[in-house]
PDB file of N, CA, C and O in Angstrom:
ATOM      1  N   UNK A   1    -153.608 -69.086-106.219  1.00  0.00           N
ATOM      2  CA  UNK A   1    -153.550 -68.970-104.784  1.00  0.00           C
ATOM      3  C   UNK A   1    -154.841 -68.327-104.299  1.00  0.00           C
ATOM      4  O   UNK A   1    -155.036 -67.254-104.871  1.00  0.00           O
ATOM      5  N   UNK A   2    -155.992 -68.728-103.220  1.00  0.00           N
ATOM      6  CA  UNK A   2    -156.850 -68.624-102.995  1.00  0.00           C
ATOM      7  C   UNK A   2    -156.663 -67.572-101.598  1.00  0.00           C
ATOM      8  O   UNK A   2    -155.723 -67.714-100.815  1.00  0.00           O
ATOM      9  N   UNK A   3    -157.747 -66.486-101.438  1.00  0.00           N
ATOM     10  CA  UNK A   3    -157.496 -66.185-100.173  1.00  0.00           C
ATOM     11  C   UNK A   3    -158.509 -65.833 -99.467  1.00  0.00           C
ATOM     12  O   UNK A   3    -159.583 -65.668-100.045  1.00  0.00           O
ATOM     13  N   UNK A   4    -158.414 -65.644 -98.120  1.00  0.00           N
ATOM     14  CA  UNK A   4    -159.762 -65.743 -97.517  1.00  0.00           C
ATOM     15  C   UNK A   4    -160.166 -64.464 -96.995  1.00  0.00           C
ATOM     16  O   UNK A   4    -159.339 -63.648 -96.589  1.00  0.00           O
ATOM     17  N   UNK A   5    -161.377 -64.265 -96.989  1.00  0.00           N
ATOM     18  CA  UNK A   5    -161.799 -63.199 -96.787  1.00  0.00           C
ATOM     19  C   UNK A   5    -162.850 -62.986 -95.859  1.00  0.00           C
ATOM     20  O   UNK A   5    -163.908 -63.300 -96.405  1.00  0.00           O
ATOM     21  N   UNK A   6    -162.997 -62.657 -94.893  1.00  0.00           N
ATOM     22  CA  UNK A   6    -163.162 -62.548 -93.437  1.00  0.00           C
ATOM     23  C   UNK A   6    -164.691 -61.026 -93.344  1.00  0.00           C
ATOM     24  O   UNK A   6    -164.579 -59.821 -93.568  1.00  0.00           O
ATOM     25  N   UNK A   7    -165.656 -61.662 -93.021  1.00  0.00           N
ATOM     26  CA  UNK A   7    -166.684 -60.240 -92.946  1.00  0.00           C
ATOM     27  C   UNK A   7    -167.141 -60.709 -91.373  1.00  0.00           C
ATOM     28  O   UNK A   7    -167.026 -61.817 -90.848  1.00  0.00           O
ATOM     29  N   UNK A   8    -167.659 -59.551 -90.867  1.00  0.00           N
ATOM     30  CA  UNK A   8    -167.624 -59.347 -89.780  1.00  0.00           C
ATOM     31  C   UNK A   8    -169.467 -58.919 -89.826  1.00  0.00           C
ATOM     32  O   UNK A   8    -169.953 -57.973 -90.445  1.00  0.00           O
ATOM     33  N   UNK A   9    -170.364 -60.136 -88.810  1.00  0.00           N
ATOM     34  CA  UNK A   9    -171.406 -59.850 -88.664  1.00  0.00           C
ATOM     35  C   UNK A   9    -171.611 -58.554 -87.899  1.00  0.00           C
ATOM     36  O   UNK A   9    -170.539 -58.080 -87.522  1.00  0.00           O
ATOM     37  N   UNK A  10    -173.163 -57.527 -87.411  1.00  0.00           N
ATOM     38  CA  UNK A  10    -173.395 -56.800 -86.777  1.00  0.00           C
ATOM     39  C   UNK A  10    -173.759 -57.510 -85.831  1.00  0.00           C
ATOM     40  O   UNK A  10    -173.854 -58.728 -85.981  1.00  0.00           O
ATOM     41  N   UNK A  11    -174.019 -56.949 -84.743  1.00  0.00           N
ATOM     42  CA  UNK A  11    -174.723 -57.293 -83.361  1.00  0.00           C
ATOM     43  C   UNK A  11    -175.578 -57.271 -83.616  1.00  0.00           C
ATOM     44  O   UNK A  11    -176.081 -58.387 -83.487  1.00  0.00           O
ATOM     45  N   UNK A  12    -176.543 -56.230 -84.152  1.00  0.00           N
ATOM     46  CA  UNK A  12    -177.838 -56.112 -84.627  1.00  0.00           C
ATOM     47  C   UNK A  12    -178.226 -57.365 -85.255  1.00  0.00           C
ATOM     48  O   UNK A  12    -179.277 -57.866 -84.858  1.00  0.00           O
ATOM     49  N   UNK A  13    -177.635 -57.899 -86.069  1.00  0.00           N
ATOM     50  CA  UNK A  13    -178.290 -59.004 -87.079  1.00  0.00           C
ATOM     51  C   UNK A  13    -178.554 -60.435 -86.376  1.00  0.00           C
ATOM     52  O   UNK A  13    -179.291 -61.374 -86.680  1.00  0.00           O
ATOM     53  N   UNK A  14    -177.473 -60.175 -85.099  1.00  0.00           N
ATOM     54  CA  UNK A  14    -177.789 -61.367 -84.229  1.00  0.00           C
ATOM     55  C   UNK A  14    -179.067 -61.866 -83.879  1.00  0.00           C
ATOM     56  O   UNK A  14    -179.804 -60.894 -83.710  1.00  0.00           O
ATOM     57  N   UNK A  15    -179.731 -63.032 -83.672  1.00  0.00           N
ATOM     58  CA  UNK A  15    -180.795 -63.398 -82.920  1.00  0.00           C
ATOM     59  C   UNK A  15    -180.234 -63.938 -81.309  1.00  0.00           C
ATOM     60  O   UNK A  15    -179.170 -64.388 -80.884  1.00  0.00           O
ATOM     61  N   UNK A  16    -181.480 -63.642 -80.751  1.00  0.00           N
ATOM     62  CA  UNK A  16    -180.964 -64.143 -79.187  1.00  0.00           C
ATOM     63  C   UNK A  16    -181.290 -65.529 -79.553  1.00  0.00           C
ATOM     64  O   UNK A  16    -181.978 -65.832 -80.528  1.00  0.00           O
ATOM     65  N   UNK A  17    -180.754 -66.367 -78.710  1.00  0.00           N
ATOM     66  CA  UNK A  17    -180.788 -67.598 -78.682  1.00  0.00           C
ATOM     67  C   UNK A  17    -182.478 -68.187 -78.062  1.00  0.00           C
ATOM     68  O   UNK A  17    -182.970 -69.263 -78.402  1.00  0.00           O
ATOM     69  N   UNK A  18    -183.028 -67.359 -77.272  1.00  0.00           N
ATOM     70  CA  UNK A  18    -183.911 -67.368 -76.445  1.00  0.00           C
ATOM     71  C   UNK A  18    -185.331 -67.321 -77.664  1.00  0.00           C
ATOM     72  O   UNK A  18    -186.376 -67.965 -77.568  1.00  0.00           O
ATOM     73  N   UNK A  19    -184.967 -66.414 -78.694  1.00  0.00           N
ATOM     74  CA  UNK A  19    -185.996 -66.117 -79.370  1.00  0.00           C
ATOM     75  C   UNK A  19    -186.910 -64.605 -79.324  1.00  0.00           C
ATOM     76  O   UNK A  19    -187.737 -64.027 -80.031  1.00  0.00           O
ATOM     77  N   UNK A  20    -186.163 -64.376 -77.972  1.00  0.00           N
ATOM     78  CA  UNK A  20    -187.512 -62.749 -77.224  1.00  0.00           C
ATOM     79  C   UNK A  20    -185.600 -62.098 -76.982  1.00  0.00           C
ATOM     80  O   UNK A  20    -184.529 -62.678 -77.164  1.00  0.00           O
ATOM     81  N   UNK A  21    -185.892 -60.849 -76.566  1.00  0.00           N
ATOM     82  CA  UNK A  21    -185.081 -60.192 -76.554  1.00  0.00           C
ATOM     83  C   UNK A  21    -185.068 -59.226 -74.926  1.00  0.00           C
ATOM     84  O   UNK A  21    -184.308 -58.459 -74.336  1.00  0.00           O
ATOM     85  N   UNK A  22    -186.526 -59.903 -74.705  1.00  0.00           N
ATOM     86  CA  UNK A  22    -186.678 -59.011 -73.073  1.00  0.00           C
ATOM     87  C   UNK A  22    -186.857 -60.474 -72.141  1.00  0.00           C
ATOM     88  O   UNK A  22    -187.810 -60.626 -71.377  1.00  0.00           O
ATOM     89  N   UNK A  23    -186.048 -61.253 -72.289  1.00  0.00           N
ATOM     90  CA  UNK A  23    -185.642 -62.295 -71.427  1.00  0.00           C
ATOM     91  C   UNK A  23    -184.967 -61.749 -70.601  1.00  0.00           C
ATOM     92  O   UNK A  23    -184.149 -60.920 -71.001  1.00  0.00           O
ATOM     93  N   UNK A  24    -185.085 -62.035 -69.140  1.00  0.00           N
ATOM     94  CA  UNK A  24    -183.924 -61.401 -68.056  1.00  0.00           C
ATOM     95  C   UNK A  24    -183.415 -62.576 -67.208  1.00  0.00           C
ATOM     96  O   UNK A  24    -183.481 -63.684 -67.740  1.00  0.00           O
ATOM     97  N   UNK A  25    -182.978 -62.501 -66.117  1.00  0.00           N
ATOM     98  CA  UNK A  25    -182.237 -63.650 -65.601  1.00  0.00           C
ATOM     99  C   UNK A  25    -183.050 -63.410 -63.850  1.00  0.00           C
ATOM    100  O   UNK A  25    -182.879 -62.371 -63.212  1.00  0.00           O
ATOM    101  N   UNK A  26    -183.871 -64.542 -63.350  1.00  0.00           N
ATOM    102  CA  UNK A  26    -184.625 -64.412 -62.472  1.00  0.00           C
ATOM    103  C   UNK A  26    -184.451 -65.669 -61.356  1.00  0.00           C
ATOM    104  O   UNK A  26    -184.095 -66.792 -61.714  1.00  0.00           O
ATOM    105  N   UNK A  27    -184.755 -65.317 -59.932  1.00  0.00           N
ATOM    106  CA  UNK A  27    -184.416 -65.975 -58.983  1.00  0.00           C
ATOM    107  C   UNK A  27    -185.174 -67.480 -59.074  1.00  0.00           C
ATOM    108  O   UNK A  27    -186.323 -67.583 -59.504  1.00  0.00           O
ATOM    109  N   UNK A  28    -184.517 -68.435 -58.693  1.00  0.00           N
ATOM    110  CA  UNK A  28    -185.012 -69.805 -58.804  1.00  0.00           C
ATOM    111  C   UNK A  28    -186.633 -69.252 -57.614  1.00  0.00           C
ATOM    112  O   UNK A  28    -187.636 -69.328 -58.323  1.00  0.00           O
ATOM    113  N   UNK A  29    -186.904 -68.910 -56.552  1.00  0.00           N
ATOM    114  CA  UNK A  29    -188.325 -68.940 -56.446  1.00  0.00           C
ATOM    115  C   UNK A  29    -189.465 -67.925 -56.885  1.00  0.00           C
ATOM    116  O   UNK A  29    -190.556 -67.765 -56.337  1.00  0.00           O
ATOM    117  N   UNK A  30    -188.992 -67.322 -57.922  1.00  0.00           N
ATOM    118  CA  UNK A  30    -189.945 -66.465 -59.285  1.00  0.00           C
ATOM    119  C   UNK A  30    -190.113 -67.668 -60.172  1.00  0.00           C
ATOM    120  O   UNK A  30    -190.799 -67.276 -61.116  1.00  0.00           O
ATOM    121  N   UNK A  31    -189.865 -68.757 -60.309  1.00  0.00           N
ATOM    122  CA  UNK A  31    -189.936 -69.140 -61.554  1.00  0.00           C
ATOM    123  C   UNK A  31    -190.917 -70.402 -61.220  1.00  0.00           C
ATOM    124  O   UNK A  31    -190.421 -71.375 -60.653  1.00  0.00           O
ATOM    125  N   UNK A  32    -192.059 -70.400 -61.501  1.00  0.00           N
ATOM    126  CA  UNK A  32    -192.672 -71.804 -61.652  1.00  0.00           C
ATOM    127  C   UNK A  32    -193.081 -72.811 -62.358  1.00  0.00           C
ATOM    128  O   UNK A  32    -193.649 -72.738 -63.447  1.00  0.00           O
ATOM    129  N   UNK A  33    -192.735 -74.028 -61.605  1.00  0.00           N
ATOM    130  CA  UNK A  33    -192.822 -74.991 -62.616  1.00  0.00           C
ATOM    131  C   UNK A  33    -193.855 -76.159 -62.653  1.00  0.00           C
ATOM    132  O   UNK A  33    -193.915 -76.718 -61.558  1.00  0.00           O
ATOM    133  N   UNK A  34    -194.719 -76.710 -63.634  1.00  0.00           N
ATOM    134  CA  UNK A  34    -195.604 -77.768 -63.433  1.00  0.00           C
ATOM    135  C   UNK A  34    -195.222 -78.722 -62.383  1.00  0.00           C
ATOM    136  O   UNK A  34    -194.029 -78.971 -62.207  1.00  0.00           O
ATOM    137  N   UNK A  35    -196.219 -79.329 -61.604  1.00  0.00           N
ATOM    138  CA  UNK A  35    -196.167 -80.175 -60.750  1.00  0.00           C
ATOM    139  C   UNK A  35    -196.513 -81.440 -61.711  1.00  0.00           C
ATOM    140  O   UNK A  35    -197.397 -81.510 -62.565  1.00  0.00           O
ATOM    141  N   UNK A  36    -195.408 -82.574 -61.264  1.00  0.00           N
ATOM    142  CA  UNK A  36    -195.743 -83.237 -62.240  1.00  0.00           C
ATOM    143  C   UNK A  36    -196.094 -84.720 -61.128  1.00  0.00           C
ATOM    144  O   UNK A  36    -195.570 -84.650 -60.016  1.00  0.00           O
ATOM    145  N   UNK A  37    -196.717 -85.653 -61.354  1.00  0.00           N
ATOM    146  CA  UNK A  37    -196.860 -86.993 -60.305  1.00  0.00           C
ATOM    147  C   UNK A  37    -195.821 -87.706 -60.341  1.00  0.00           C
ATOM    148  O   UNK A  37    -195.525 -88.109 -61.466  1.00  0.00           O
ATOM    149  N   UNK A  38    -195.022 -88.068 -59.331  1.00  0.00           N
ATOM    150  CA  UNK A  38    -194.026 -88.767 -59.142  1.00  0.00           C
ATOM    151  C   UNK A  38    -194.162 -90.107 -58.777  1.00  0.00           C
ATOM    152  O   UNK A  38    -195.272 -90.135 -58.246  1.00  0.00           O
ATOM    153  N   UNK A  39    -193.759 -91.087 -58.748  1.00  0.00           N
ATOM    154  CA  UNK A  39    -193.591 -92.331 -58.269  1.00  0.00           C
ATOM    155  C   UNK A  39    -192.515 -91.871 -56.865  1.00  0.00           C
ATOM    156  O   UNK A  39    -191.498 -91.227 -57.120  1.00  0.00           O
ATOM    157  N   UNK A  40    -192.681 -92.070 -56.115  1.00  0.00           N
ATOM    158  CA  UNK A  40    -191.801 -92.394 -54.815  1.00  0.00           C
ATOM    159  C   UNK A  40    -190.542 -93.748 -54.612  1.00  0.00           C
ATOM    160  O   UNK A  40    -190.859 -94.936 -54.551  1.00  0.00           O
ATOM    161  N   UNK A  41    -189.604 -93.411 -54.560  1.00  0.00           N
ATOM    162  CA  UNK A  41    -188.595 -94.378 -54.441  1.00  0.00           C
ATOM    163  C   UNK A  41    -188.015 -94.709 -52.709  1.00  0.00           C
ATOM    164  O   UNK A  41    -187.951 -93.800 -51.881  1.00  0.00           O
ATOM    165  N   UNK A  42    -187.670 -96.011 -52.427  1.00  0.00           N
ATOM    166  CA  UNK A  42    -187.788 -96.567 -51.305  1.00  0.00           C
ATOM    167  C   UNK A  42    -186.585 -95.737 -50.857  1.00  0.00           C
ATOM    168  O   UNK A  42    -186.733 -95.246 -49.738  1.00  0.00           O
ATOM    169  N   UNK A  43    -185.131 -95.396 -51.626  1.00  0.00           N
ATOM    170  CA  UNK A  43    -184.547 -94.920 -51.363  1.00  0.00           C
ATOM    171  C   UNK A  43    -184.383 -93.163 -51.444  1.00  0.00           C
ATOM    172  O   UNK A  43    -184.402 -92.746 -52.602  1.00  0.00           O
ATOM    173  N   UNK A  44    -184.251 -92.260 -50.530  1.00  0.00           N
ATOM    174  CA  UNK A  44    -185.060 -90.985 -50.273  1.00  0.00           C
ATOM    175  C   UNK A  44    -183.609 -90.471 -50.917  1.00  0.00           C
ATOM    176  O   UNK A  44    -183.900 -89.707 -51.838  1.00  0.00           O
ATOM    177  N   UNK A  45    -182.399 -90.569 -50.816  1.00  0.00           N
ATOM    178  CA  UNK A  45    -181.292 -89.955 -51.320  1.00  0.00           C
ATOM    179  C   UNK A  45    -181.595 -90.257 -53.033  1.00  0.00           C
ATOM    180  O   UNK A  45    -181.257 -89.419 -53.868  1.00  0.00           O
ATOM    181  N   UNK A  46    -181.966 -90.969 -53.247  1.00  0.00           N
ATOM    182  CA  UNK A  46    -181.781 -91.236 -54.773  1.00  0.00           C
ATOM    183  C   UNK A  46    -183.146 -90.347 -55.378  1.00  0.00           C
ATOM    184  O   UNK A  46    -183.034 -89.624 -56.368  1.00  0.00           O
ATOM    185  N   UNK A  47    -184.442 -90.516 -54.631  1.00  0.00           N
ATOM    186  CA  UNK A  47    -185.468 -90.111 -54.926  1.00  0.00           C
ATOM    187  C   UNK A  47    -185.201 -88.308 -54.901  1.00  0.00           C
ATOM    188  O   UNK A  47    -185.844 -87.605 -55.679  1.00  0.00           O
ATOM    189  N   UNK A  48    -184.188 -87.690 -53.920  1.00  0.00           N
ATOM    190  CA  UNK A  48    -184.286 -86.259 -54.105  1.00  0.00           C
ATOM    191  C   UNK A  48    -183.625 -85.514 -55.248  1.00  0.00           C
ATOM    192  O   UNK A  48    -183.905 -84.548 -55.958  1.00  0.00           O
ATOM    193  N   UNK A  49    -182.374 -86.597 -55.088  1.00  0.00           N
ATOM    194  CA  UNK A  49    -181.928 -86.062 -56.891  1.00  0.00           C
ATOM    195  C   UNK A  49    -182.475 -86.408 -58.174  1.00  0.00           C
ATOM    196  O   UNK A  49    -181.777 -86.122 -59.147  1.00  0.00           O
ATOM    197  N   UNK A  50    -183.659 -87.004 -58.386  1.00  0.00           N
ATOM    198  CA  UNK A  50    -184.417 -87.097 -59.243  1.00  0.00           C
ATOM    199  C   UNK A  50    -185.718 -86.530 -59.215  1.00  0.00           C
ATOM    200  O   UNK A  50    -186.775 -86.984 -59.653  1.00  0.00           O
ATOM    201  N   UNK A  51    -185.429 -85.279 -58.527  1.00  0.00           N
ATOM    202  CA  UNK A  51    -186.498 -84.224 -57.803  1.00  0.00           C
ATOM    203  C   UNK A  51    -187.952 -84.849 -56.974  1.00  0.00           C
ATOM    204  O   UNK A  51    -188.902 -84.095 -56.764  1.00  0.00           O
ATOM    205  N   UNK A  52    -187.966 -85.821 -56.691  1.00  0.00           N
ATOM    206  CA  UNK A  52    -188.450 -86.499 -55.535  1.00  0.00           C
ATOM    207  C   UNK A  52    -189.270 -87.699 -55.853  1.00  0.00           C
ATOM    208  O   UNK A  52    -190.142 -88.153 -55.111  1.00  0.00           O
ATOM    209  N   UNK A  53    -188.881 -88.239 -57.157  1.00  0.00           N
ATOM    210  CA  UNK A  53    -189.243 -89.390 -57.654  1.00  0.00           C
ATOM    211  C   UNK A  53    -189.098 -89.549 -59.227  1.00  0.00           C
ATOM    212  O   UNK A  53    -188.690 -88.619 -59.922  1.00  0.00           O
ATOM    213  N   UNK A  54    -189.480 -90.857 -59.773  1.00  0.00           N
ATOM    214  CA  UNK A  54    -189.622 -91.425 -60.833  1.00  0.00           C
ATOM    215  C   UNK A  54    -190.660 -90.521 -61.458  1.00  0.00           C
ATOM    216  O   UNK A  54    -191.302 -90.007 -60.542  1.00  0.00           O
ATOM    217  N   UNK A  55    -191.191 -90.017 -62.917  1.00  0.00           N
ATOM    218  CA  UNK A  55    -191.959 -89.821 -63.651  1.00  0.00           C
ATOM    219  C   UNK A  55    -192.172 -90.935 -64.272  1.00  0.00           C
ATOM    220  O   UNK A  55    -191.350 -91.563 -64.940  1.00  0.00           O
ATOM    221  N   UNK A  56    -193.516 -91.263 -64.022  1.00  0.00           N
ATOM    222  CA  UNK A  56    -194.110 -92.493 -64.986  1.00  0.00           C
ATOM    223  C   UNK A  56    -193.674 -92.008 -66.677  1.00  0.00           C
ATOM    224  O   UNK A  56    -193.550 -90.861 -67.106  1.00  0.00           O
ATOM    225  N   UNK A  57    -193.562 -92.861 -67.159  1.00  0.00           N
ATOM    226  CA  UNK A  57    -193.025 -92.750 -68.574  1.00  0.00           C
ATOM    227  C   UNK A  57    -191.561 -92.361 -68.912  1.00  0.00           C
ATOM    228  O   UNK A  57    -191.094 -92.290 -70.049  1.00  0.00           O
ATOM    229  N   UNK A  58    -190.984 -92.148 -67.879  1.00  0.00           N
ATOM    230  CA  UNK A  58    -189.502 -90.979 -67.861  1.00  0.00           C
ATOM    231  C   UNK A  58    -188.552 -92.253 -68.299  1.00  0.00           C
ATOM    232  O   UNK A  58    -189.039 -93.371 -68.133  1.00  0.00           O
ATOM    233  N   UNK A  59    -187.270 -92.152 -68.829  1.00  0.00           N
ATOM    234  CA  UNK A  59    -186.177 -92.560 -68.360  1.00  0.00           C
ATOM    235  C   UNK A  59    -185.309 -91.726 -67.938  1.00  0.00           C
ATOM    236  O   UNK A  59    -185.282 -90.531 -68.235  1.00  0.00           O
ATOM    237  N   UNK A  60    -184.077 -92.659 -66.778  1.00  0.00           N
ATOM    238  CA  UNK A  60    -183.600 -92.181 -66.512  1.00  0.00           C
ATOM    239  C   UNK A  60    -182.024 -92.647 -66.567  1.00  0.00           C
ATOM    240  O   UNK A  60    -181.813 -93.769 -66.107  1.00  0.00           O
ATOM    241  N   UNK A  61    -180.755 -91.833 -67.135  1.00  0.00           N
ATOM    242  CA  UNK A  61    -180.112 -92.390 -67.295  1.00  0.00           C
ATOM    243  C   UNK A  61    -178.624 -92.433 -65.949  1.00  0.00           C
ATOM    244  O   UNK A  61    -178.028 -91.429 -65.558  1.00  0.00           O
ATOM    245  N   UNK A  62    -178.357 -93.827 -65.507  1.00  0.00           N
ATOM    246  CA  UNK A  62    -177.366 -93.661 -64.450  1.00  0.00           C
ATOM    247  C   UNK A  62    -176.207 -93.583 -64.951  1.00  0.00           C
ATOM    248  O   UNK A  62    -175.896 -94.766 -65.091  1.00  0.00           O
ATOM    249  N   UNK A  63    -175.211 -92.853 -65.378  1.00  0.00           N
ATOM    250  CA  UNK A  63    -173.826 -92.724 -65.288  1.00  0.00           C
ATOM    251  C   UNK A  63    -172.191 -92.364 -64.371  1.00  0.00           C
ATOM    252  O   UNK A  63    -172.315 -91.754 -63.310  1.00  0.00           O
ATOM    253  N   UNK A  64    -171.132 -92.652 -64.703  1.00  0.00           N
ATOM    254  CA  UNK A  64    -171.071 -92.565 -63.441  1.00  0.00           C
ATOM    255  C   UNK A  64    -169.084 -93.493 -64.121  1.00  0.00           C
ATOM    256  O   UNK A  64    -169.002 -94.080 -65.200  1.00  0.00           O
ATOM    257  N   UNK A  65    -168.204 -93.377 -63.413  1.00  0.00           N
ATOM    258  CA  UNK A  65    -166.959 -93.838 -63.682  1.00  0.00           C
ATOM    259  C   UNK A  65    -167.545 -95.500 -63.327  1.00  0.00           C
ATOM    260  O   UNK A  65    -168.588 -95.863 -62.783  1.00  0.00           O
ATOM    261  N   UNK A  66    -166.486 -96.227 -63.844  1.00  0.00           N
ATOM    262  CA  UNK A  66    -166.556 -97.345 -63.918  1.00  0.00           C
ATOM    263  C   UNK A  66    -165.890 -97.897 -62.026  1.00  0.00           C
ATOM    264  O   UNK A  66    -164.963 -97.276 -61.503  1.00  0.00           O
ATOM    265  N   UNK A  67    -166.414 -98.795 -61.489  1.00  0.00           N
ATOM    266  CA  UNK A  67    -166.468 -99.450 -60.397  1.00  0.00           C
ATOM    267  C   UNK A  67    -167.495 -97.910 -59.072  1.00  0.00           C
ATOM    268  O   UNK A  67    -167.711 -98.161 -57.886  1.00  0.00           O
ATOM    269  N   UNK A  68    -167.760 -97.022 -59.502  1.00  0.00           N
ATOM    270  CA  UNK A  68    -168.546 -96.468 -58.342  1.00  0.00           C
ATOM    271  C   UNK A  68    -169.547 -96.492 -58.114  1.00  0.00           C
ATOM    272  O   UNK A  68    -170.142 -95.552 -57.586  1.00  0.00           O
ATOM    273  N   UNK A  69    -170.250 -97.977 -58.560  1.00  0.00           N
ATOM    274  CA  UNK A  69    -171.343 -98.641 -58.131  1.00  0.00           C
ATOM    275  C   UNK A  69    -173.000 -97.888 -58.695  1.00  0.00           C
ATOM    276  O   UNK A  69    -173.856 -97.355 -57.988  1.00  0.00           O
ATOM    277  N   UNK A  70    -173.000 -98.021 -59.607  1.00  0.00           N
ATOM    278  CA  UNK A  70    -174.126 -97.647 -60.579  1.00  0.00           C
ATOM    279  C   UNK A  70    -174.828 -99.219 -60.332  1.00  0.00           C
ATOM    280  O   UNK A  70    -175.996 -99.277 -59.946  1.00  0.00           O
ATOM    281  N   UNK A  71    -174.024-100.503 -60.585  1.00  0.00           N
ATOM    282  CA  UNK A  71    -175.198-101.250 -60.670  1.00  0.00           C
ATOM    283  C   UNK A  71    -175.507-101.763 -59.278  1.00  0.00           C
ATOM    284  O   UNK A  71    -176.392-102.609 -59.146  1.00  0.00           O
ATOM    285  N   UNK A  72    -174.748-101.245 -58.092  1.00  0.00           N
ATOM    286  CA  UNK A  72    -175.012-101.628 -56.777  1.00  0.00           C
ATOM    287  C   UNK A  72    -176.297-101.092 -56.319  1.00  0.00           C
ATOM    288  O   UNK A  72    -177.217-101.673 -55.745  1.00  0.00           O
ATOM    289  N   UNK A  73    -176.162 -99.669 -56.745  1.00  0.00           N
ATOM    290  CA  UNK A  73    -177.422 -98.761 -56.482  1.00  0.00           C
ATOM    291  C   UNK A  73    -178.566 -99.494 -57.011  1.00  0.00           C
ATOM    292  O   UNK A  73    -179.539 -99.885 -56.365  1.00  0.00           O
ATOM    293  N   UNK A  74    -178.351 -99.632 -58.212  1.00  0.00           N
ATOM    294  CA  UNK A  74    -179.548-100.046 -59.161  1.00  0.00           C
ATOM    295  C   UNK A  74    -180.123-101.371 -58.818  1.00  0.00           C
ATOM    296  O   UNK A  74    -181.299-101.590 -59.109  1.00  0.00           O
ATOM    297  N   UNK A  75    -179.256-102.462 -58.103  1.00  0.00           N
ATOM    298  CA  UNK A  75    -179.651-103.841 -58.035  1.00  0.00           C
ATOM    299  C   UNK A  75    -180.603-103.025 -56.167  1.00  0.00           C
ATOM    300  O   UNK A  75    -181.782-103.354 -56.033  1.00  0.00           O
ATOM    301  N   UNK A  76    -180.130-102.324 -55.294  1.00  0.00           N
ATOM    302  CA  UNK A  76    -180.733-101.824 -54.082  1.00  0.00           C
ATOM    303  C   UNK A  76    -181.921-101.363 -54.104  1.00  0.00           C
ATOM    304  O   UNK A  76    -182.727-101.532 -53.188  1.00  0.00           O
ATOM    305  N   UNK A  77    -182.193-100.611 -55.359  1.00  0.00           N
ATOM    306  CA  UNK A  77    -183.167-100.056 -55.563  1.00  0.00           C
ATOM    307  C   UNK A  77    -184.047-101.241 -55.738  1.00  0.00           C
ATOM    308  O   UNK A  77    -184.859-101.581 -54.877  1.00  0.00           O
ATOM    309  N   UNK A  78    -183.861-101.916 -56.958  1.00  0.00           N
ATOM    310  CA  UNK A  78    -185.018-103.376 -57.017  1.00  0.00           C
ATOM    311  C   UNK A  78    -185.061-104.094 -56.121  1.00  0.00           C
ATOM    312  O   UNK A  78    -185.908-104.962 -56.331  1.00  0.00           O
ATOM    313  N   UNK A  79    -184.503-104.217 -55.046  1.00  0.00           N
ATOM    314  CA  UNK A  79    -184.624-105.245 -54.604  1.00  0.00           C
ATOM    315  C   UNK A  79    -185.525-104.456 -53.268  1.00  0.00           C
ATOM    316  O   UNK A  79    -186.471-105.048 -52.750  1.00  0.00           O
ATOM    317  N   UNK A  80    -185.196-103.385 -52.909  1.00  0.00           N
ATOM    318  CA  UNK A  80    -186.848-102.182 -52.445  1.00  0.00           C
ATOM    319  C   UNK A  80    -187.951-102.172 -52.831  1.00  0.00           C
ATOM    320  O   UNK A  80    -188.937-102.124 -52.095  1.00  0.00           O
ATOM    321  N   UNK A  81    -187.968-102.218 -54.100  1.00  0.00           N
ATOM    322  CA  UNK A  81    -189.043-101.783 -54.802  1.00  0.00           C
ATOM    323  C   UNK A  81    -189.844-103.218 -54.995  1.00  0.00           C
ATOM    324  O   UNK A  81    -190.913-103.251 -55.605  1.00  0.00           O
TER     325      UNK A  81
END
């Protein structure tokens, strides 16, 4: 009969996930980020949630329940563009 035996790490031995240990938690306009060149999309609702355009080279993936029009969007968009 086999039994198990249970050890209990320290806190200490933990690593942060982060890697640094003086990581803190900071307001979204402290934090900056590369500006990167966007492609512009004809449609401005679609273009803001993809932070205000296409990245050349990017994909992007549309998901989404079945019939709430992923390929409606997608055929609107080409046919803009």
């Amino acid at each position: 009969m086999a039994a198990e035996i249970v050890t209990a790490k320290s806190a200490a031995s933990r690593t942060p996930v982060s890697g640094s240990t003086a990581s803190r938690p900071r307001q979204l306009q402290q934090i900056e980020s590369p500006t990167t060149e966007r492609l512009p999309l004809p449609i401005t609702e679609f273009a803001r949630v993809l932070g205000g355009g296409v990245v050349p080279g990017s994909v992007v993936l549309i998901g989404g329940d079945p019939g709430i029009g992923k390929s409606t969007l997608m055929l609107q968009l080409a046919a803009e563009m």
